[in-house]
C-alpha positions in Angstrom: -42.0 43.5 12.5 -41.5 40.7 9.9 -40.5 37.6 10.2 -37.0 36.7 9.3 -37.1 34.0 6.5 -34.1 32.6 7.5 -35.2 31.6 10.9 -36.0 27.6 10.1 -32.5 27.1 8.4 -30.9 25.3 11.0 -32.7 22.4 11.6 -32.3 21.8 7.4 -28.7 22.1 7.9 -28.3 20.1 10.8 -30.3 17.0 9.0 -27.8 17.6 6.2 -25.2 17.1 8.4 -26.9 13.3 9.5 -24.5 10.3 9.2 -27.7 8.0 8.4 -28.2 8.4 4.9 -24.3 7.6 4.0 -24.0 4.9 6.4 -27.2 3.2 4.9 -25.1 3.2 1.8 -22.3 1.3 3.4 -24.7 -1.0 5.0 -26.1 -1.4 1.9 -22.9 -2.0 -0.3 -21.4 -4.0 2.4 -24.4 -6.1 2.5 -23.9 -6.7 -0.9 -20.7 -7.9 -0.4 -21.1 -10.3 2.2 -23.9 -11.8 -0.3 -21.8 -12.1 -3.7 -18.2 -13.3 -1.5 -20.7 -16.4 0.0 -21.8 -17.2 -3.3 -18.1 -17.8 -4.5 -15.8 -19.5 -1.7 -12.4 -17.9 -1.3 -13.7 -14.4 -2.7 -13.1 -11.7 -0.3 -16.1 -9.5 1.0 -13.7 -6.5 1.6 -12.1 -6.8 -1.9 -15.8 -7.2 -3.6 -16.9 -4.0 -1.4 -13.7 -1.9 -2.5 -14.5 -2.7 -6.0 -18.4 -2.1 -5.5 -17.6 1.1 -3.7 -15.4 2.6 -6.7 -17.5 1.3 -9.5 -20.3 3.6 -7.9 -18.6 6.6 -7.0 -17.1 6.8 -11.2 -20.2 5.5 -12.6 -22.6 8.3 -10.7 -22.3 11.3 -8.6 -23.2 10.4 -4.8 -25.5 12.6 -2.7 -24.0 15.6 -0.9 -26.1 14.0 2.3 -24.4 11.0 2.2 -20.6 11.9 3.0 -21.6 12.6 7.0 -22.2 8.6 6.8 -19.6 7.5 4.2 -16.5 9.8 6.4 -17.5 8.0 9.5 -17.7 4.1 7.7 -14.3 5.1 6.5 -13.1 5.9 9.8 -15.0 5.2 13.1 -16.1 1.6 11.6 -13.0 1.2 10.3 -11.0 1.6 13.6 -14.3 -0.4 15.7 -13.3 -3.1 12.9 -9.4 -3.3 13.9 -10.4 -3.4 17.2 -12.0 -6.8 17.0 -9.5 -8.0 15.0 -7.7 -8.3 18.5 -10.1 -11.3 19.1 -9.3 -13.4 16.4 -5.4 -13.1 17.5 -5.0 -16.4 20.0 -1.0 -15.7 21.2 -0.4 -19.2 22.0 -0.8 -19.5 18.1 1.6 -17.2 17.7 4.1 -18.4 20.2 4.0 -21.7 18.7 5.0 -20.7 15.2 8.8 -21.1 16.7 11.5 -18.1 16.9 12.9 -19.1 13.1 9.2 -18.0 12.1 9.0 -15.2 14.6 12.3 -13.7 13.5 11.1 -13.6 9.9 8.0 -11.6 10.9 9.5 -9.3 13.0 12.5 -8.7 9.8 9.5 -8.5 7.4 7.7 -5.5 9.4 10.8 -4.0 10.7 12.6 -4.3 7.5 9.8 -4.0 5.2 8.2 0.0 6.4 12.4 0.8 7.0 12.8 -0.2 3.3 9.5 1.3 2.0 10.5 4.2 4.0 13.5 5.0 2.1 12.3 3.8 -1.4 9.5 6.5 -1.0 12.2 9.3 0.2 14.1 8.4 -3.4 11.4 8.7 -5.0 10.0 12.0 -3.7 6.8 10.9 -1.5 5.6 12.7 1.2 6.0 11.5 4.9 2.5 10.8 5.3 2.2 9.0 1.6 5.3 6.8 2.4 4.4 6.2 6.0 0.6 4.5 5.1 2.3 2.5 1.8 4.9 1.0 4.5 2.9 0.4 7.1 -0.1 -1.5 4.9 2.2 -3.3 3.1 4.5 -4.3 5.6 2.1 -5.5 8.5 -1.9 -5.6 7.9 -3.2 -3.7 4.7 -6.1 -1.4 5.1 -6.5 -1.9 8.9 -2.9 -0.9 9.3 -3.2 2.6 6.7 -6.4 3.0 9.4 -4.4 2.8 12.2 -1.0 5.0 10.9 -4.1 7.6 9.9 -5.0 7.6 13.5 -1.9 9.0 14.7 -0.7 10.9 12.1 -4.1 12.4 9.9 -3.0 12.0 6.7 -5.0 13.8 3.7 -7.7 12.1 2.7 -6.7 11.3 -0.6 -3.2 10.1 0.5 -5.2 7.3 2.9 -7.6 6.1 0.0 -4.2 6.0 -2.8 -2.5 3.8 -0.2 -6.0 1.3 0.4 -6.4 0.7 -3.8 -3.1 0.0 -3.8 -2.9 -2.7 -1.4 -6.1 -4.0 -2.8 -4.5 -3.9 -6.5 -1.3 -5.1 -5.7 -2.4 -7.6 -2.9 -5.0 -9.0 -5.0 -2.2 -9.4 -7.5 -0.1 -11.6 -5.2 -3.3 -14.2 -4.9 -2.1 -16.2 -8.0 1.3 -14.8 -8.2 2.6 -16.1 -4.6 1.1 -19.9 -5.1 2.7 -20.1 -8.4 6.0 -18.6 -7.7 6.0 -21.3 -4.6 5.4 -23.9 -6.9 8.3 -23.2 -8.8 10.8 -22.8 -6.5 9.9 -26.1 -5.0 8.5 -24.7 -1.3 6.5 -27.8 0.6 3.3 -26.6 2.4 4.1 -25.4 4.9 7.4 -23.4 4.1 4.6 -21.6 0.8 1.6 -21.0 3.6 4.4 -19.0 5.6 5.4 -17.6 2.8 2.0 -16.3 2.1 1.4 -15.0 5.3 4.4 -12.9 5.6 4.1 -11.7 2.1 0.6 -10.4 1.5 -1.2 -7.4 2.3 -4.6 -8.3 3.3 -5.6 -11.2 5.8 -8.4 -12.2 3.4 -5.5 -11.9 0.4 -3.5 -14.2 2.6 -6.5 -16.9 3.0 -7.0 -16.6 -0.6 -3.7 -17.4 -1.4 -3.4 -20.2 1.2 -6.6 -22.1 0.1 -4.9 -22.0 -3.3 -1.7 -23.7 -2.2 -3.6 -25.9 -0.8 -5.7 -26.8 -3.5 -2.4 -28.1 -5.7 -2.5 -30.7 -2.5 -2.1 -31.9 1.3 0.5 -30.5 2.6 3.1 -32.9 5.2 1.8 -34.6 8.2 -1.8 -32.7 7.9 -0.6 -29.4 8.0 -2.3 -26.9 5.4 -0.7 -23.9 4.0 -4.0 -21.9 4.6 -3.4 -22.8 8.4 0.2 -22.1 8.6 -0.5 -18.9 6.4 -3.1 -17.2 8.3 -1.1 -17.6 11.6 1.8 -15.9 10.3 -0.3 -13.5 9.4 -2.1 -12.8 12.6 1.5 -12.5 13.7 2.4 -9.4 12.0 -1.0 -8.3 13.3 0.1 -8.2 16.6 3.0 -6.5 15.8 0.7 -3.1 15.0 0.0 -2.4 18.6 4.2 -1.5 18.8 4.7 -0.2 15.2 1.5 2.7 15.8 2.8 3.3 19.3 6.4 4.4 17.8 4.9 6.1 15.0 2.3 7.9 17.4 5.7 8.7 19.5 7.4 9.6 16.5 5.0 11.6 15.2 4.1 13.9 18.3 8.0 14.7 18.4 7.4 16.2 15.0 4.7 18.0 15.6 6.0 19.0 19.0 7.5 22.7 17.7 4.5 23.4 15.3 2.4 25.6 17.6 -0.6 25.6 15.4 -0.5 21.7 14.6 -2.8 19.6 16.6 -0.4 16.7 17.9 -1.5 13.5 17.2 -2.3 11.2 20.7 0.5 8.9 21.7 -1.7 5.9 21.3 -4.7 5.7 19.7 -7.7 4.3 21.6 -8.6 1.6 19.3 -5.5 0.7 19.3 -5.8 0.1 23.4 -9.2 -1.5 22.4 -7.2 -4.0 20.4 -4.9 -5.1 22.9 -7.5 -5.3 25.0 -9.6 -7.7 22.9 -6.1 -9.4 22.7 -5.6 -9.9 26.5 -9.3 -10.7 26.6 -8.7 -13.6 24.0 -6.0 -15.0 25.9 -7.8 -15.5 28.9 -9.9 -18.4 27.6 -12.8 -17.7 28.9 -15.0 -16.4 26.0 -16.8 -19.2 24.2 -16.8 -20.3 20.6 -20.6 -18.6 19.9 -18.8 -15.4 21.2 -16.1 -15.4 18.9 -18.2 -16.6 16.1 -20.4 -13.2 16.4 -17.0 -11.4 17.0 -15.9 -12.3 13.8 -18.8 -11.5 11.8 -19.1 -8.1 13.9 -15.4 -7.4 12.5 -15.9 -8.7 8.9 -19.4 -6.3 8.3 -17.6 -3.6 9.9 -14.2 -4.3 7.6 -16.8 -4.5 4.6 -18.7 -1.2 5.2 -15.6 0.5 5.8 -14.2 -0.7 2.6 -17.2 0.1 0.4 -16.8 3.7 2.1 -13.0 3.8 1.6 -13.9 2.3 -1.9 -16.3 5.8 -2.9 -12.8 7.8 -2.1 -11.1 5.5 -5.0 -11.9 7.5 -8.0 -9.9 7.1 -11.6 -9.4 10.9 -11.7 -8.0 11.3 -8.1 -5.9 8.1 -9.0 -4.4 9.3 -12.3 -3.1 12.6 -10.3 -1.6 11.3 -7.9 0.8 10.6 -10.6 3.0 7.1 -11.3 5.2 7.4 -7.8 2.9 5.5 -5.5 2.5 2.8 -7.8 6.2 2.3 -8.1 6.7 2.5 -4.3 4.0 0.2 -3.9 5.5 -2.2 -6.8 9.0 -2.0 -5.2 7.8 -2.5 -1.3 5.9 -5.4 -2.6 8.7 -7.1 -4.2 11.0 -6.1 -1.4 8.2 -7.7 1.5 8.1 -10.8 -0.5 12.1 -10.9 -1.2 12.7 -10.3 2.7 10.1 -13.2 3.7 11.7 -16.0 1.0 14.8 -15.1 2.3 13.7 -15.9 6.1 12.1 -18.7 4.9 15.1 -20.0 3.1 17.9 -19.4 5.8 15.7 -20.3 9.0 12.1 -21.3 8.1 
C-alpha cells in the first residue's frame, strides 16, 4: 500500500502557525524604537514604533509567518502593557490634584466619549468605529482603543483606523497645545493641566508638558510636565469604570443575538490593572521595582505599537474614507474645548 504524501503536513502547518517569527519583528522594531527615542529627549518610543511599523508594512510585503506574532504584539502585549500601567498610577497623586481638577477630568471623559458618541452617530460611524475614537480620545489613547476592543471585538481594521488617528492627531496637539497656552495667557500650571486633560497619548502629554516648560519655571517650583502627567494618570484611572459600563453595555446588546459570542463583563487585564493599582497604593514595592515596572510596560507599549503600526496601511486608510478623520478632528477640538473650559471656571 503506498504511502500517503500528505502524511508530514501537519507539523509544516503547525510551525506556520508559530507566534515567534512575528513577535521577533516587534521585538526587533520596538527595540529600535527604544534606541532612536533615547537618542532625542522628549521623542516618544511608541510614536517612533507606530511610524516604524507603517513605513515597513507600505514599503514591503511582510511574511505570511509573521502575523501569528504580529496579532498577538497587537493584542496580548498590548493588554499585559495596560496592565502595568496600573503601577505607575499612585492615587494619593490623584487625590491631591483637588476636586476643581477632578471635576474637569471626570467632565472631559464623561463628556468627551458622550460627545464623540453622538458626533460619530451624525456622521454615519459604526458603533464599534465611534466607540474606540471616543474612548482613545477621551481617556488614554491606544491603551484605551485596546481595552474598548477587549469587550466589544471590533474589526481589525476599525481598531488600527482609530490608533493612527490618535497618533496623528495627538501628535499634532504636541506644539499646538503649548502654543495655544501661550497665547491665551495660561501660567504653568493651569497649561500642564490643560495638557493632561487634552491629549491623547501619556507620552503626547509629557511631550507637551516638557515644552511648556521649556518657555520657563512655572510658580513656586511647580512644572507643567508634573502637573500634566498627573492629570493624565487621572483619566487613566478612570478606564477601569468607563470598560466596565461599556463591557455591561455591550453584553446587553449582544444578549438577544444567539449566535454572537457576548463579550465578558470585565476584561481580565482590566482586573490586572486594578490590581497593580491597589498594589501601588500599598507602598510597599520599592523604587528598583517600579523602575523595571516601567520599562516592562514601555517595551511592551512599544512592541505593541510597531505591531499595531504594520495594520496602518495608506490603502486601508484611504478606504475608510474621510469620516473618521472628521470625528477624530471634531472630538479633539471638543476634548480640548471641554478641558479650557474646566480650567477656566474652576481650575
Amino acid at each position: 500500500m503506498a504511502v500517503s504524501p500528505t502524511t508530514p503536513a501537519p507539523p509544516v502547518s503547525v510551525r506556520l502557525r508559530t507566534p515567534v517569527p512575528g513577535l521577533v519583528l516587534c521585538g526587533a522594531g520596538a527595540a529600535a524604537a527604544l534606541a532612536a527615542s533615547a537618542l532625542v529627549d522628549g521623542l516618544s518610543p511608541l510614536l517612533i514604533a507606530i511610524l516604524a511599523g507603517a513605513l515597513l508594512a507600505n514599503t514591503t510585503r511582510l511574511p505570511t509567518v509573521t502575523e501569528p506574532g504580529i496579532t498577538m504584539a497587537s493584542r496580548q502585549l498590548l493588554r499585559v502593557g495596560v496592565t502595568l500601567l496600573g503601577l505607575q498610577l499612585l492615587v494619593t497623586d490623584v487625590l491631591d490634584l483637588g476636586w476643581g481638577v477632578l471635576g474637569i477630568v471626570v467632565a472631559v471623559v464623561s463628556c468627551g466619549i458622550a460627545g464623540t458618541m453622538a458626533l460619530g452617530r451624525i456622521l454615519g460611524l459604526g458603533w464599534t468605529q465611534r466607540l474606540l475614537i471616543a474612548c482613545g480620545f477621551s481617556i488614554c489613547g491606544a491603551a484605551a482603543v485596546a481595552a474598548a476592543d477587549g469587550v466589544v471585538e471590533a474589526r481589525k481594521q476599525e481598531v488600527v483606523t482609530a490608533v493612527a488617528l490618535v497618533v496623528v492627531f495627538g501628535t499634532a496637539m504636541i506644539p499646538g497645545l503649548p502654543l495655544a497656552a501661550s497665547a491665551l495667557g495660561l501660567d504653568h500650571t493651569r497649561a500642564g493641566v490643560w495638557a493632561g486633560a487634552a491629549i491623547h497619548e501619556v507620552a503626547q502629554v509629557v511631550a507637551a508638558g516638557g515644552a511648556i516648560d521649556a518657555h520657563g519655571a512655572g510658580a513656586a517650583g511647580a512644572t507643567a510636565l508634573t502637573v500634566a502627567v498627573t492629570v493624565k494618570l487621572a483619566r487613566v484611572a478612570l478606564l477601569a469604570p468607563v470598560i466596565a459600563w461599556i463591557g455591561v453595555a455591550s453584553r446587553r446588546v449582544t444578549a438577544t443575538q444567539a449566535d454572537t459570542r457576548r463579550p465578558p463583563l470585565v476584561p481580565l487585564f482590566l482586573l490586572g490593572f486594578l490590581g497593580c493599582v491597589a498594589l501601588r497604593a500599598t507602598g510597599l514595592l520599592p523604587d528598583q521595582v517600579l523602575g523595571s515596572a516601567r520599562l516592562a510596560q514601555t517595551a511592551l507599549l512599544t512592541a505593541a505599537m510597531f505591531a499595531l503600526g504594520t495594520g496602518v496601511r495608506i490603502d486601508v486608510l484611504r478606504g475608510v474614507g474621510w469620516r473618521p478623520f472628521a470625528l477624530a478632528a471634531a472630538s479633539t477640538a471638543w476634548v480640548s474645548a471641554l478641558a479650557l473650559t474646566g480650567i477656566l471656571l474652576f481650575g
